[in-house]
N, C-alpha and C positions, 0 to 999 in steps of 0.2 A: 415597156419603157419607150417613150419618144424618143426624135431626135435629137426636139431639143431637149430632154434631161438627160439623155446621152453624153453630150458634148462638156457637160462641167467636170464627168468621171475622167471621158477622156482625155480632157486638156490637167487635168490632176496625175494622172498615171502616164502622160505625156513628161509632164512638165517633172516629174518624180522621177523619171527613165534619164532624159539626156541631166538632172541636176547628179544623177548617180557616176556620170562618167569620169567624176573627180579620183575614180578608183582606179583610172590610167594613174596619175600620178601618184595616188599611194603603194601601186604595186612598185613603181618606179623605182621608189624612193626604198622597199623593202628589198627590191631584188639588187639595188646598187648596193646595200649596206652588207649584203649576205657574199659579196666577189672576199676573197681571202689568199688565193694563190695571189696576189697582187690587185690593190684597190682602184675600183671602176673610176676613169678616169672621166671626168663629164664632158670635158673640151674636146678630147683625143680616141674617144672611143664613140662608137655607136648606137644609138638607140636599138639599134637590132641585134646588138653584142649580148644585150643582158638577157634575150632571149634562147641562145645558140647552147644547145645539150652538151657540145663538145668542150674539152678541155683543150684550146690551140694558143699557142706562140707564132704569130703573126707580125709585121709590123707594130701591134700591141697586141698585148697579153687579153684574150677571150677567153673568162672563165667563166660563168654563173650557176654557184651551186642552188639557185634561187630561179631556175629558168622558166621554171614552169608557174612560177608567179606574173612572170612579166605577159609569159601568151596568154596566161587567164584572163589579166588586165585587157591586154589589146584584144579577145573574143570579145570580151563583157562589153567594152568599148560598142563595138560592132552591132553587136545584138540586142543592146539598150538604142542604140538610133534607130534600127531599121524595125526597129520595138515603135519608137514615139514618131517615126514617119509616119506608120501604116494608123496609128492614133492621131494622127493630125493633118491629114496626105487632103482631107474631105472638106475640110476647111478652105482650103482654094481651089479657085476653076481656072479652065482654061490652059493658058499660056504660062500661067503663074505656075499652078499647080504643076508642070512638064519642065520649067524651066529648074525649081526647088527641089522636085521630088527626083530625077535622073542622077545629078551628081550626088546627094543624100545618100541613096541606095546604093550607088558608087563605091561612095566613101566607107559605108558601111560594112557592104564586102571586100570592099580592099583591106580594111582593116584586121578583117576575122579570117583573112589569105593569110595577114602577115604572120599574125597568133597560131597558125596553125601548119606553116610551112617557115620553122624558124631558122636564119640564115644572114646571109647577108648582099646586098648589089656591087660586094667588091671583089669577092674570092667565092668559088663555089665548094663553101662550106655545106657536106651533107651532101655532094654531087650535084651535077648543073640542073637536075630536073627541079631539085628544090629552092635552087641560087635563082633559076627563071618564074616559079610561081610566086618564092619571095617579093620579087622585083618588080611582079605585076601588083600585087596587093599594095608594094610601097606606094608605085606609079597611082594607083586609086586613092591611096590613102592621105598621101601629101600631097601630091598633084592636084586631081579631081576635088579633093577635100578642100584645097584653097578658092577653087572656082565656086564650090558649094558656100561657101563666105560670099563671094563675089555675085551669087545667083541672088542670096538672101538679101543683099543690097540694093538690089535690082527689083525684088519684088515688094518688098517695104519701103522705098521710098518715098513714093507720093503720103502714103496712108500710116507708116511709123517712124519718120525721120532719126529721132535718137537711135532708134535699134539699128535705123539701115547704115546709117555714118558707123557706128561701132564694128559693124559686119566690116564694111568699107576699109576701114583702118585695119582692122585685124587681115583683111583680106590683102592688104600690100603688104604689109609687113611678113605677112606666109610667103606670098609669089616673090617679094624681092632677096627673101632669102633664100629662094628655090634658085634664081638664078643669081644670087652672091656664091651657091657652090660651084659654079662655074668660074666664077671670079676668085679663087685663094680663100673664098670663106668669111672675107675682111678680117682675117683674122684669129679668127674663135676657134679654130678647130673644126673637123668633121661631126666632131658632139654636139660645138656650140651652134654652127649655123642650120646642121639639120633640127636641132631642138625649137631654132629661131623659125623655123621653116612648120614644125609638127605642135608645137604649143597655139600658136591662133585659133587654130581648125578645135582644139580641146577644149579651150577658155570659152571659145562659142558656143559649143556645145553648151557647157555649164550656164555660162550667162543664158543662152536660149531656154534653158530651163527654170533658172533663178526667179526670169520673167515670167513667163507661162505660170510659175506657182504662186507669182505676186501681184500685187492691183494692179501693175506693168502688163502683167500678162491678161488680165482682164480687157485692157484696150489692144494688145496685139489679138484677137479672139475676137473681137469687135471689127476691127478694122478689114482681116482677112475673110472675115465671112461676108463685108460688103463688097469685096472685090469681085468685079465682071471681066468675062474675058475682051 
């Protein structure tokens, strides 16, 4: 098999990996329904609460009999991107390729740290070894993860304007809720502004996917196979 009949597989089994990562959200939504000592609160709790084995009373109530739903999600997460990088990593050169592919792989491992060292960046739940590995996976996850919105901007602009403006958006609205938790949150709670902060980096994913499997994605596949460094 050529390269080029190659490259239709890949960009299908691409484009089928990151559209899967919508399963962040249905674990979500399975492990928040399963809290029962007291209901997960979405504003006031954690995104890394629904992950935590223990049963604690905290400033809130940390129960999730459903924990291991949530790390599954946040692996799957992980290992479907760093799935559809290595299937689409050949596709750019250069500058481009270094720029998209470093925070990707980032992200990807931060995420499958967080799934797998579960805890939290506020109390060292589970002891500080796994309150510090958690904390670096978050730092990849949210952090790095918004910059990887912000790389994708950068490297489709000239050649896929709609996609890059959407990275672009999604990409403030991650970094300005990273630093609204330094600001009271505006608000929303430790749920709501980290959710405001972890949902862009997901929806991209998805969207990056949506396209890649549709005639959208046909001219993203176009465009980046003509890019020179």
């Amino acid at each position: 098999m050529t390269n080029e009949q190659k490259t239709p597989l890949a960009l299908k089994l691409a484009g089928t990996a990151l559209s899967l990562t919508i399963v962040y959200f249905i674990g979500e939504l399975i492990t928040a329904a399963a809290w029962s000592k007291a209901p997960y609160d979405w504003n006031n709790n954690y995104i890394s609460d629904l992950g935590v084995p223990e049963c604690l009373t905290l400033d809130r109530i940390v129960c999730s009999p459903a924990h291991g739903v949530m790390n599954t999600a946040f692996i799957s997460v992980g290992v479907l991107t760093l799935l559809a990088l290595l299937l689409l990593i050949r596709l750019l050169a250069g500058w481009r390729r270094i720029l998209l592919a470093v925070p990707t792989a980032l992200f990807g491992i931060g995420i499958i740290i967080v799934g797998s060292f579960p805890g939290s960046t506020a109390e060292a739940i589970g002891g500080e070894a796994r309150m510090m590995m958690h904390g670096i996976g978050a730092l990849l996850a949210i952090g790095v993860g918004n910059l990887m919105l912000l790389a994708a901007a950068i490297v489709f602009w000239r050649s896929f304007r709609g996609y890059a403006v959407s990275s672009l958006v999604l990409a403030v609205i991650g970094l300005s809720a990273i630093a609204g938790t330094k600001l009271g949150g505006f608000g929303l709670g430790v749920g709501g502004i980290e959710r405001l902060a972890v949902y862009p980096v997901l929806l991209w994913l998805i969207l990056s996917g949506v396209l890649i499997l549709s005639s959208a994605g046909s001219l993203l596949r176009l465009t980046a196979q003509r890019q020179h460094p």
